[in-house]
N, CA, C and O atoms as a MOPAC input file, in Angstrom:
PM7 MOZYME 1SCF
protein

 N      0.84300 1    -1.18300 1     0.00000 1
 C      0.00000 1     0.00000 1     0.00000 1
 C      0.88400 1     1.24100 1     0.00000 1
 O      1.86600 1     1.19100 1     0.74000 1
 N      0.69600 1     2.30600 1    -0.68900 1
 C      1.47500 1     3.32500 1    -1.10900 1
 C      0.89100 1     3.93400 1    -0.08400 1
 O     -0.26200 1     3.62500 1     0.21900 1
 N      1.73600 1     5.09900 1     0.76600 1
 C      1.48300 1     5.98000 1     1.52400 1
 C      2.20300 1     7.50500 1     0.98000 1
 O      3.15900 1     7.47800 1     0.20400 1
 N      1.82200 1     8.35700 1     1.31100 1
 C      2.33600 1     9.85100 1     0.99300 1
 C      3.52400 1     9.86400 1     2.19900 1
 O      3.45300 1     9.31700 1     3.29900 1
 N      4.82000 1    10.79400 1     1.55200 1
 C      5.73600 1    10.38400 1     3.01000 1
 C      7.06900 1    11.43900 1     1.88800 1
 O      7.44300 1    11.44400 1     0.71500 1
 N      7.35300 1    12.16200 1     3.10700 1
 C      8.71900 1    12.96800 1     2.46900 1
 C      9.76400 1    11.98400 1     2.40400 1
 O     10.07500 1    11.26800 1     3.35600 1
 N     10.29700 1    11.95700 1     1.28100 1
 C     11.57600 1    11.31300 1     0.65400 1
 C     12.69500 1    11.71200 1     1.22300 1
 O     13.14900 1    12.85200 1     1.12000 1
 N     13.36900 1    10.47500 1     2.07000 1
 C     14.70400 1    10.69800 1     2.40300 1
 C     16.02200 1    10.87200 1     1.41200 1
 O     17.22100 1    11.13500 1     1.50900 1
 N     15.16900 1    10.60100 1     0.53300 1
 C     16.56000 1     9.54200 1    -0.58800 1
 C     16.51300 1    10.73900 1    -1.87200 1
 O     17.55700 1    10.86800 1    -2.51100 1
 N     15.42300 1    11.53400 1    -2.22200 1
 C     15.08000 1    12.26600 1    -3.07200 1
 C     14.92100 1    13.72500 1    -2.09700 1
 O     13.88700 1    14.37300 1    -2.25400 1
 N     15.90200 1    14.19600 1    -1.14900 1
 C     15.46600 1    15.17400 1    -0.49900 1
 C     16.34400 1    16.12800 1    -0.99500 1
 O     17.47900 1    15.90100 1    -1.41700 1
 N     15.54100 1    17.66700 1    -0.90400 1
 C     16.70600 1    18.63700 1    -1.34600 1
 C     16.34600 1    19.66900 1     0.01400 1
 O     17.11300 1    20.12700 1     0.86000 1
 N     15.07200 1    19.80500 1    -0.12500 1
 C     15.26200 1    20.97500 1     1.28000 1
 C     14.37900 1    20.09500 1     2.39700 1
 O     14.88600 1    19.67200 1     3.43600 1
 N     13.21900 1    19.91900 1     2.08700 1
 C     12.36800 1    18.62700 1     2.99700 1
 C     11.94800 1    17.57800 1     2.45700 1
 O     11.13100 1    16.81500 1     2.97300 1
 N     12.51000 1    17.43000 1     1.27700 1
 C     11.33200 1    15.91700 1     0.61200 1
 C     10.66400 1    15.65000 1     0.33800 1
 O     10.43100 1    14.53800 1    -0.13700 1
 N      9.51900 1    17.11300 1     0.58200 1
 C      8.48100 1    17.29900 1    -0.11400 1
 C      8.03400 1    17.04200 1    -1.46800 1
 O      6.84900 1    16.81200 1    -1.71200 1
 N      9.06200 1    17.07500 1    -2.48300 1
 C      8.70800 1    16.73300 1    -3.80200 1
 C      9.31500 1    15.80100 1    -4.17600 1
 O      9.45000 1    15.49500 1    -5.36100 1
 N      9.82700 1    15.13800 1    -3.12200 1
 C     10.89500 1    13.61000 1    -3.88900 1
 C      9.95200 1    13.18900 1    -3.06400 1
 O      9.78200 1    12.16400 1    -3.72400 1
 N      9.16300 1    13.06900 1    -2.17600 1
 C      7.77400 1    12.41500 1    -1.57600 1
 C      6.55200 1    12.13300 1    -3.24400 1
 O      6.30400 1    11.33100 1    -4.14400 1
 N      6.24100 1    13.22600 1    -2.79000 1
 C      5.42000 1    13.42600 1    -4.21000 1
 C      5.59400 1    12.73300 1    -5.33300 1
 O      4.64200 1    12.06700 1    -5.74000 1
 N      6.89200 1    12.74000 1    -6.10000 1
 C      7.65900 1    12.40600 1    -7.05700 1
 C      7.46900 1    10.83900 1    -6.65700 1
 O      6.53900 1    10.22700 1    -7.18000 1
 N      8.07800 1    10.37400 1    -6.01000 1
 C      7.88300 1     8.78500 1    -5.67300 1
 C      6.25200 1     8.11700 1    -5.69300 1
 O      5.85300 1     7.09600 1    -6.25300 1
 N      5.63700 1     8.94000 1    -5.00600 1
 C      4.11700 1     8.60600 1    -4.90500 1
 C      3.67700 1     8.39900 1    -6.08500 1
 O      3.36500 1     7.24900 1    -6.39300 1
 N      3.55900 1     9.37600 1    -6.94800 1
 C      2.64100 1     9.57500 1    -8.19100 1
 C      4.10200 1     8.84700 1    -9.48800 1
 O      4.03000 1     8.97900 1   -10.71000 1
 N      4.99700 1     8.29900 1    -8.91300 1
 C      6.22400 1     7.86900 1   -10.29400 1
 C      6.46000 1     9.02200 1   -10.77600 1
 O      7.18500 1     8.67800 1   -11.70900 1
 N      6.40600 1     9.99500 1   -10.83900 1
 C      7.16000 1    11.16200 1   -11.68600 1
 C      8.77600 1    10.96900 1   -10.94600 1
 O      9.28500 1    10.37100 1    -9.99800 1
 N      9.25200 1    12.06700 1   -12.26900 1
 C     11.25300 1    12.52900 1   -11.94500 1
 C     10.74000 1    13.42200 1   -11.22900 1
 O      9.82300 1    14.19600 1   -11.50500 1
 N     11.76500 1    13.24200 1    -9.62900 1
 C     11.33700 1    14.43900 1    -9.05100 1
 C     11.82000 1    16.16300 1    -9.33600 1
 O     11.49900 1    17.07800 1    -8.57700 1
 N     12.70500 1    16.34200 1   -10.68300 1
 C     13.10800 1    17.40400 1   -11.09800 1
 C     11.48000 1    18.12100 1   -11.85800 1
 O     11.31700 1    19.33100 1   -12.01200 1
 N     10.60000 1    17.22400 1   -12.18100 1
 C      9.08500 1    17.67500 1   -12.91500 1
 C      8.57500 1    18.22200 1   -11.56400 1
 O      7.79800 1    19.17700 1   -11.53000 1
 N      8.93500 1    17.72500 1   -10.67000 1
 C      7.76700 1    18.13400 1    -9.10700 1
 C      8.11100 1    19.27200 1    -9.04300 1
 O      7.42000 1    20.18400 1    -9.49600 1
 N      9.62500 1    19.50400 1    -8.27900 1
 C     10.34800 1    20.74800 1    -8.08300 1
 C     10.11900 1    21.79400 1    -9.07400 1
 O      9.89300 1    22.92000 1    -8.63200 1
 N     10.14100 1    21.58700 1   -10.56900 1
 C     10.29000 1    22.73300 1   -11.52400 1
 C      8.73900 1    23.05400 1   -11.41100 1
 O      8.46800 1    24.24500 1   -11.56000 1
 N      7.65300 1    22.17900 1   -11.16800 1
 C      6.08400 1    23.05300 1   -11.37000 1
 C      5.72900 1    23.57200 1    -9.50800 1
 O      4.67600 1    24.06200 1    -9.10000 1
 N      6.71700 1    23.32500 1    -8.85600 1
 C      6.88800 1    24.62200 1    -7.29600 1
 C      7.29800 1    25.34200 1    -7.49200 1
 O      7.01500 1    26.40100 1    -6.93300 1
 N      8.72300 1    25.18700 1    -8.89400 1
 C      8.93600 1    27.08300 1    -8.68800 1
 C      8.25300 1    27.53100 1    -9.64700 1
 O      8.37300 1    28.75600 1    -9.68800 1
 N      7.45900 1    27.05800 1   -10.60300 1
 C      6.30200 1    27.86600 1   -11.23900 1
 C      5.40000 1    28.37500 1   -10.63500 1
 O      5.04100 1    29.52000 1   -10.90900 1
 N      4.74300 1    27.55700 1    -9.54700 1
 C      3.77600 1    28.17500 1    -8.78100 1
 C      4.42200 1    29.27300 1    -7.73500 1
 O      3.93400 1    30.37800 1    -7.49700 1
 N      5.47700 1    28.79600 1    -7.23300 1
 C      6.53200 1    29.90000 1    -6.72600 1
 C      6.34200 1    31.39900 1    -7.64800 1
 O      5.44800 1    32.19800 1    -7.36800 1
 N      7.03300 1    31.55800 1    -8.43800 1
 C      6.63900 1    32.63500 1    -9.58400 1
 C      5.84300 1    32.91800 1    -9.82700 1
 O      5.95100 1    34.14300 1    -9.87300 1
 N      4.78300 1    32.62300 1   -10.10800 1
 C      3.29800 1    32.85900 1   -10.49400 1
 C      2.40000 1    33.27200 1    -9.59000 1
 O      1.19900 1    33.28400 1    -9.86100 1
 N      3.04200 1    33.79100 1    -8.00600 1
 C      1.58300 1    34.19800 1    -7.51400 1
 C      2.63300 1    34.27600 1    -5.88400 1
 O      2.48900 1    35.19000 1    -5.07200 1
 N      3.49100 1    33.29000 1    -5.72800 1
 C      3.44900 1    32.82100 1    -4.95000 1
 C      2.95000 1    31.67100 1    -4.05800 1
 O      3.51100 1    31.32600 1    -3.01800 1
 N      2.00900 1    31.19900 1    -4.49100 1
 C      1.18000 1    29.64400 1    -4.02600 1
 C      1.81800 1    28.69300 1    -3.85600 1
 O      1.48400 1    27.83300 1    -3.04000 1
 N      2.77800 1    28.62600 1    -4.50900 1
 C      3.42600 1    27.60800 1    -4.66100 1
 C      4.68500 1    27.29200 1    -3.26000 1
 O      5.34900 1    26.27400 1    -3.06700 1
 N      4.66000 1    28.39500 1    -2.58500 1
 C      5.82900 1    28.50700 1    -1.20000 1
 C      4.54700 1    28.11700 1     0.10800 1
 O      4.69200 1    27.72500 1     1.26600 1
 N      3.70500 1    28.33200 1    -0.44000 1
 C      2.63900 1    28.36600 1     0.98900 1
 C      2.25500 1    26.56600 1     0.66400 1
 O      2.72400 1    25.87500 1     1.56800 1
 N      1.67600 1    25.91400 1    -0.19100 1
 C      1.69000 1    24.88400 1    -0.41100 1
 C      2.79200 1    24.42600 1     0.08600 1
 O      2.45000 1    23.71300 1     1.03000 1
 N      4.22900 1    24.42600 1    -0.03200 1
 C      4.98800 1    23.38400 1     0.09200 1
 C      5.41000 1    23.20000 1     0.95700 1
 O      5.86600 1    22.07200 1     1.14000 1
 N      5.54400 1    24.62400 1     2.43500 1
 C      5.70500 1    24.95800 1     3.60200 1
 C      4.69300 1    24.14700 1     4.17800 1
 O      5.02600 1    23.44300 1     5.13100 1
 N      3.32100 1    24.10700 1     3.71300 1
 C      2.25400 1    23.34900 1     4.71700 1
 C      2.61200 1    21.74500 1     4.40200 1
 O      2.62700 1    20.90800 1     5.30500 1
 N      2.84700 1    21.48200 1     3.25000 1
 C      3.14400 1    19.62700 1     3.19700 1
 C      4.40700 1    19.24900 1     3.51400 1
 O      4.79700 1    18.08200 1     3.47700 1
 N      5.18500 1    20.36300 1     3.88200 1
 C      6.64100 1    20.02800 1     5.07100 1
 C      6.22000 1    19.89400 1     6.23500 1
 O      6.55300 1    18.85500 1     6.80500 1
 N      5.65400 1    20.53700 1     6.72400 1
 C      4.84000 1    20.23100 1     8.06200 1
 C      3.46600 1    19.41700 1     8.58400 1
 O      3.25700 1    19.23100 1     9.78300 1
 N      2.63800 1    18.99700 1     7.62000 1
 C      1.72400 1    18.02900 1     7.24500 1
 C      2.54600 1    16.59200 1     6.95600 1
 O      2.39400 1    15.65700 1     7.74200 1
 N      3.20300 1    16.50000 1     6.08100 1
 C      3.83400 1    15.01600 1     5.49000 1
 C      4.65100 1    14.21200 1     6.36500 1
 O      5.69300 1    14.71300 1     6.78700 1
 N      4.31200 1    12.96300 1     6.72000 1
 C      5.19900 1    12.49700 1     7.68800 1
 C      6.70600 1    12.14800 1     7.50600 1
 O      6.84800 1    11.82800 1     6.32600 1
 N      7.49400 1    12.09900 1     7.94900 1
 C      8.84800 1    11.52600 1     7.48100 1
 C      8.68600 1     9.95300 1     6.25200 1
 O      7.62300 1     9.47000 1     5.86400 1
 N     10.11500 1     9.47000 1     5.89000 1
 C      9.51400 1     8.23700 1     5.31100 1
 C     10.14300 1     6.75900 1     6.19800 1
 O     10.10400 1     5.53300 1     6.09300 1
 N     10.62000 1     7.63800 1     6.94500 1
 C     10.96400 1     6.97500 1     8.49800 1
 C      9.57300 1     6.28800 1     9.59400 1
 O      9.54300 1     5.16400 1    10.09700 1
 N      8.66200 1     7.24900 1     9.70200 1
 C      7.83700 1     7.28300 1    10.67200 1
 C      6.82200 1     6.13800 1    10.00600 1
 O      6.16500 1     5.33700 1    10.67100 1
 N      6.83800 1     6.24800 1     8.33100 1
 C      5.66500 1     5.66300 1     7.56100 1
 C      6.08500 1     3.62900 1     7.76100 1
 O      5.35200 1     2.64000 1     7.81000 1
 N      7.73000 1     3.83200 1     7.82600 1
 C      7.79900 1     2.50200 1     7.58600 1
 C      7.80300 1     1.48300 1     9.54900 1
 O      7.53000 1     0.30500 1     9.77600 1
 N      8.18800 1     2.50400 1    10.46100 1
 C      8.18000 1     2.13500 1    11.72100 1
 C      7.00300 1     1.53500 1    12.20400 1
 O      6.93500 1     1.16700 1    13.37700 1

């Protein structure tokens, strides 16, 4: 069973998108590049990723 879970192995600042990236099979360079679009575009994209750093569990906690 697949769970949502920040990526230890795919981490650059929290794992947030090497989480993501693993979940859904995408390269996690596609995750990261459409955050800093939303980054750019409004800003949305920093408030989203700040809340699923602090929402998303480790990928530690998922397998314990």
């Amino acid at each position: 069973m697949k769970k949502l879970h920040k990526s230890n192995s795919q981490k650059m600042i929290a794992g947030v998108c090497g989480g993501i990236a693993e979940y859904f099979g995408f390269d996690p360079t596609i995750v990261r590049l459409i955050f800093a679009a939303l980054c750019l575009t409004g800003g949305g994209g920093l408030l989203v990723y700040l809340i699923a750093a602090i929402v998303m569990p480790e990928e530690d906690q998922i397998r314990a």
